[in-house]
N, CA and C of each residue as an Amber inpcrd file, in Angstrom:
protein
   303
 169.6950000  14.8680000 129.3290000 168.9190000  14.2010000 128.3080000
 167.4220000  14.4700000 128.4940000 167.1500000  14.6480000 129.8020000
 165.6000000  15.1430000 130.0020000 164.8920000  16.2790000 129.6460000
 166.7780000  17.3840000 129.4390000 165.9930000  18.6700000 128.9380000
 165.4630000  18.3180000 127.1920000 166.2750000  17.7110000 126.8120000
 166.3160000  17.2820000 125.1540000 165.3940000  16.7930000 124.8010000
 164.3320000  15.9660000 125.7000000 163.0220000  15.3530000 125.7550000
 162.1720000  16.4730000 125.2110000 161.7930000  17.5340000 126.0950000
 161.1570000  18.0550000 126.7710000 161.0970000  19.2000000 125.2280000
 162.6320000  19.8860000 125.0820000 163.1010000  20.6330000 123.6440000
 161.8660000  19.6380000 122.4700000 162.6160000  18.3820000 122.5980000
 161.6270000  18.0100000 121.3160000 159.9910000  18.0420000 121.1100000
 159.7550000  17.9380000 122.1150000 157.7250000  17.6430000 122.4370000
 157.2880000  19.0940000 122.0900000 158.0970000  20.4020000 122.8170000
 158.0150000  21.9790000 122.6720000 157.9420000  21.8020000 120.6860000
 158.8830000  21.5530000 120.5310000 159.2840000  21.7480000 119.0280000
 158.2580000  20.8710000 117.7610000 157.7240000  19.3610000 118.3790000
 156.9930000  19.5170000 117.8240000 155.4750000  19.8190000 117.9240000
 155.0750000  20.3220000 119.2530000 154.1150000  20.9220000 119.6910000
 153.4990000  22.2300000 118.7890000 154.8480000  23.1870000 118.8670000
 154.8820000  24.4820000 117.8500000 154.4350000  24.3590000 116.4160000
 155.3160000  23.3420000 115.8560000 155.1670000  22.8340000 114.8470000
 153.9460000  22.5390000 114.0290000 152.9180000  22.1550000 114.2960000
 151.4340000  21.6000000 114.3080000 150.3840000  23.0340000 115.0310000
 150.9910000  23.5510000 116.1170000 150.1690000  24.8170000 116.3860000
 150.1120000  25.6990000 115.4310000 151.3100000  26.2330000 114.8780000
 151.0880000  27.8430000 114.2280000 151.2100000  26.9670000 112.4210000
 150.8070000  26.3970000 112.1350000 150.1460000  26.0420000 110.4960000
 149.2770000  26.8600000 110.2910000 149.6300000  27.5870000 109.1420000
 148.1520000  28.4810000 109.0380000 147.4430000  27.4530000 108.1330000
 146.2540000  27.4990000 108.0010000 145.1140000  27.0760000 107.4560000
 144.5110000  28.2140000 105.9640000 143.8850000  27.6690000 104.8010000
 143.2800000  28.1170000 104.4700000 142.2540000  29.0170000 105.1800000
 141.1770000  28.7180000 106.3840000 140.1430000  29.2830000 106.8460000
 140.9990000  30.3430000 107.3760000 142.3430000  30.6250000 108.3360000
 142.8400000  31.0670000 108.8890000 143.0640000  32.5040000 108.0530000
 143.8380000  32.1260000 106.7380000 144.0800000  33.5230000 105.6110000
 142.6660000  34.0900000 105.4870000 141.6850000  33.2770000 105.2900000
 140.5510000  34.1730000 104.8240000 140.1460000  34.6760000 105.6360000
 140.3550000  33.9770000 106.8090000 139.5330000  35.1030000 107.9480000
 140.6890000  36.5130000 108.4790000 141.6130000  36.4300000 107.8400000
 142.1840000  37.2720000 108.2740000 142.0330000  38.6460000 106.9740000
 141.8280000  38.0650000 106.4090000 141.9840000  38.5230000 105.0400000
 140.3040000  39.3910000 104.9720000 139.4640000  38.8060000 105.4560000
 137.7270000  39.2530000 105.7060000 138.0300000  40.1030000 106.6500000
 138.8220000  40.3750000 107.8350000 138.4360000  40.8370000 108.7360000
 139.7830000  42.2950000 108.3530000 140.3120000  42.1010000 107.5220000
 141.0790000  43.5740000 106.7300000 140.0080000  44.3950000 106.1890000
 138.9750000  43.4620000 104.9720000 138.5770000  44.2700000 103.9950000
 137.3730000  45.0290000 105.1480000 136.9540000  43.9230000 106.2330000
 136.0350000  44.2490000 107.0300000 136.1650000  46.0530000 108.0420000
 137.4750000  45.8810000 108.3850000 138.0420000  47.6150000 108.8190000
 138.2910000  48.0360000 107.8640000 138.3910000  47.8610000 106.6730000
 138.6690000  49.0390000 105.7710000 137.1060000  49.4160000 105.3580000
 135.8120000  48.6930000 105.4930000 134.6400000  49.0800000 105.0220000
 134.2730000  50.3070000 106.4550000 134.0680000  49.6670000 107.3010000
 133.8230000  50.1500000 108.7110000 134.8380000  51.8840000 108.6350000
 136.0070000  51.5520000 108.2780000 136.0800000  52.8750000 109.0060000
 136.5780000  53.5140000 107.6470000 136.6610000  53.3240000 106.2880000
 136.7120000  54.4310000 105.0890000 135.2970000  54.5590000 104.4480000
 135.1460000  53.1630000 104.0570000 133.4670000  53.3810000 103.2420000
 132.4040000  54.0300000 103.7630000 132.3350000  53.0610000 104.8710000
 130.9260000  53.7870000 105.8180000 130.9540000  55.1250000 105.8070000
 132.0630000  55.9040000 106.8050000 131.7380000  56.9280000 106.4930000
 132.0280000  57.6750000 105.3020000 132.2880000  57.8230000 104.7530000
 131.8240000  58.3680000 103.4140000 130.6260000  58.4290000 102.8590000
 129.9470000  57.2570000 102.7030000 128.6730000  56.6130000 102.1810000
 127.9080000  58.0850000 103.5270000 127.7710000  57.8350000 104.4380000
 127.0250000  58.5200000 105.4330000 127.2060000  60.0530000 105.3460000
 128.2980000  60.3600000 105.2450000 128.7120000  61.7530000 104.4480000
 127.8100000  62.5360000 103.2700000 127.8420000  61.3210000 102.5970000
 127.2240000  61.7330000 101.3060000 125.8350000  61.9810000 101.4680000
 125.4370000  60.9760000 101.9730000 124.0360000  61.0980000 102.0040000
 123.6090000  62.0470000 102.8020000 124.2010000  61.8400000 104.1260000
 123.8060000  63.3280000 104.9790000 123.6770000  64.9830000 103.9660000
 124.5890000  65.0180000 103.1160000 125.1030000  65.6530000 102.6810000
 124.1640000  66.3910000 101.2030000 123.3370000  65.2300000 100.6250000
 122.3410000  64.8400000  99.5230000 120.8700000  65.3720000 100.5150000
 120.7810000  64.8980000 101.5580000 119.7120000  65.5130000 102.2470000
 119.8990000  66.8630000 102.7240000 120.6890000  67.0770000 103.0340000
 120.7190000  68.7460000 103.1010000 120.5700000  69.4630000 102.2940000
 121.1740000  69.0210000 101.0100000 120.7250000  70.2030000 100.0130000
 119.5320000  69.7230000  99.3670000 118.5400000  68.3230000  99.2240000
 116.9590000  68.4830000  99.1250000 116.1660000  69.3610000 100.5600000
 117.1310000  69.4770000 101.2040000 115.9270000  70.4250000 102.2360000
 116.1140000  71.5560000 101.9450000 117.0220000  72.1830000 101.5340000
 117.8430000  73.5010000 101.1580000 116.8270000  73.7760000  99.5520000
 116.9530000  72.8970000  99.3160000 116.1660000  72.9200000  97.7810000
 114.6130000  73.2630000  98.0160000 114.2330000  72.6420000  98.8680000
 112.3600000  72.5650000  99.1850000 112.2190000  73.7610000  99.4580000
 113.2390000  74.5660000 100.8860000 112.9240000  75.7360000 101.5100000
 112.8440000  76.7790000 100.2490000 113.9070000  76.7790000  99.5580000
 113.7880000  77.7380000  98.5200000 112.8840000  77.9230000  97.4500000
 112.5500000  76.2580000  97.5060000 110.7910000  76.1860000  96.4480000
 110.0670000  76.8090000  96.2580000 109.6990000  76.6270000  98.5140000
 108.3670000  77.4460000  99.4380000 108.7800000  78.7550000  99.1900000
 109.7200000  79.3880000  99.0530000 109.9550000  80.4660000  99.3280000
 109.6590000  80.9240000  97.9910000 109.4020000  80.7970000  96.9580000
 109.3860000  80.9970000  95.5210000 107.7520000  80.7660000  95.2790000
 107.1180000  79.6910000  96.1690000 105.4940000  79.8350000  96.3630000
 105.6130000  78.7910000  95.1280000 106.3150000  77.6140000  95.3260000
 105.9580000  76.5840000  94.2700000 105.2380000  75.3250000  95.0400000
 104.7670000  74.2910000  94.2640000 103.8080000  73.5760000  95.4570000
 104.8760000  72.0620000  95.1460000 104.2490000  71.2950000  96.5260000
 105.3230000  70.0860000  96.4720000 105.4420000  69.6560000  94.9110000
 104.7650000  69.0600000  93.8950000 104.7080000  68.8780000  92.9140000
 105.9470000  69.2840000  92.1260000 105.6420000  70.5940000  92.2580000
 106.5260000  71.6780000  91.0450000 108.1470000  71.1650000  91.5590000
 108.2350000  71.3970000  92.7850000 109.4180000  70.9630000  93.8890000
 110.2050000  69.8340000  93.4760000 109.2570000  68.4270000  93.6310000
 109.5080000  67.4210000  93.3330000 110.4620000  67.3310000  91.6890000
 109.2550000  67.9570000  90.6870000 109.9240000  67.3870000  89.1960000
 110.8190000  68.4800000  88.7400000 111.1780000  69.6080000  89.8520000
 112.8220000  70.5030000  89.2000000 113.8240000  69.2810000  90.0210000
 113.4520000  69.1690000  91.4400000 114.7210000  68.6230000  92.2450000
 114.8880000  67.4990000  91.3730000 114.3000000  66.5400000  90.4190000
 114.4460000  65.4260000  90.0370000 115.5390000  65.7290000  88.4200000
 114.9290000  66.9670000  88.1780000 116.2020000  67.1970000  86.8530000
 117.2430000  67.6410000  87.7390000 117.2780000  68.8240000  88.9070000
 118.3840000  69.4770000  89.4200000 119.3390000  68.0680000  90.1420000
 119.0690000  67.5750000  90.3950000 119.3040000  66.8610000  90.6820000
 120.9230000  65.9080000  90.0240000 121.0310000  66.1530000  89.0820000
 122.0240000  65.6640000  88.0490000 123.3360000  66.8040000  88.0530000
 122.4570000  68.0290000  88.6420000 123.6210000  69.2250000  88.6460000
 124.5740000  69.2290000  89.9800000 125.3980000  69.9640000  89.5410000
 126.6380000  69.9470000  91.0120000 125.4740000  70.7130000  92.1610000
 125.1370000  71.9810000  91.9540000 124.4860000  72.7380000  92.6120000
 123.3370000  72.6800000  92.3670000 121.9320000  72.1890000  93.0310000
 120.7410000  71.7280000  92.4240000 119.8870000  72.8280000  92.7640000
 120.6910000  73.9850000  93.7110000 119.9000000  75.3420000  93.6560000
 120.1070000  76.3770000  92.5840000 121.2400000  76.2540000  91.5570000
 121.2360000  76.8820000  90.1900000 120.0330000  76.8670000  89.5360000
 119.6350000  76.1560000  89.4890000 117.9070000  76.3140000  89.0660000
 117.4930000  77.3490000  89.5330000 117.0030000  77.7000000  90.5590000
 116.5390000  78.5910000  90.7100000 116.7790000  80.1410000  90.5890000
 117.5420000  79.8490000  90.1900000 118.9170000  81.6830000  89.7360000
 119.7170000  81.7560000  88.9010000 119.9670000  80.5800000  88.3240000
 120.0660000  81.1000000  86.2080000 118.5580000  80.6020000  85.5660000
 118.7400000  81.5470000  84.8100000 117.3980000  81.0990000  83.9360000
 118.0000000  80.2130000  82.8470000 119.0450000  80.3750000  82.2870000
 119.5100000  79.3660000  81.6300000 119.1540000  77.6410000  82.0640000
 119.5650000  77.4590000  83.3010000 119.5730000  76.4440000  83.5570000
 118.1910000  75.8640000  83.8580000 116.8510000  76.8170000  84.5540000
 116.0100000  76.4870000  84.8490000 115.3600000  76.1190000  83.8420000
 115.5170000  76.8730000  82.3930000 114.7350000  76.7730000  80.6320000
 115.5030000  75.3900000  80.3910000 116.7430000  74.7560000  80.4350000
 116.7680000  73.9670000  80.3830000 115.7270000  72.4150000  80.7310000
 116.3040000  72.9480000  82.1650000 115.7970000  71.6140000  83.0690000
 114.0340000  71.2750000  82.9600000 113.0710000  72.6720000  82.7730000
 112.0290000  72.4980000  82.6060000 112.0730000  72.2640000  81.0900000
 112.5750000  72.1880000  80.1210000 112.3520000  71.8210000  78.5970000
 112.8340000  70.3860000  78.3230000
């Protein structure tokens, strides 16, 4: 009969422990969306941008190299900018008569 004690206090001990809680779902639920930001978004986001700065430096070098001054640089990269390849500018004329018109 002492083990039967002992069964019941366990049982309703358990009972009252594992209740989940409202706070309990959300925090579990925050701390999902929280690894899915951390390890899909972030990097991506960091990708991109790394990625956006390379080709404005790629863009500048080819400016200088063309003997255009920051200025000129600035207001093509700002139309090229909208294009897949923002160095097409500089090697269709199509696109450059565009972007400067």
């Amino acid at each position: 009969m002492n083990y039967q004690g002992r069964f019941e206090t366990f049982k309703e001990a358990t009972k009252y422990m594992f209740q989940t809680d409202l706070i309990d779902i959300l925090l579990v639920l925050f701390g999902f969306v929280a690894s899915v930001v951390i390890l899909v978004v972030l990097p991506y986001a960091i990708s991109r941008y790394l990625a956006s700065r390379s080709a404005r430096k790629e863009f500048e070098v080819i400016g200088k190299q063309m003997e255009l001054n920051e200025e000129e640089i600035a207001l093509l990269y700002k139309c090229a900018s909208t294009l897949e390849e923002p160095n097409k500018v500089f090697y269709s004329k199509y696109v450059f008569e565009r972007c400067v018109g």
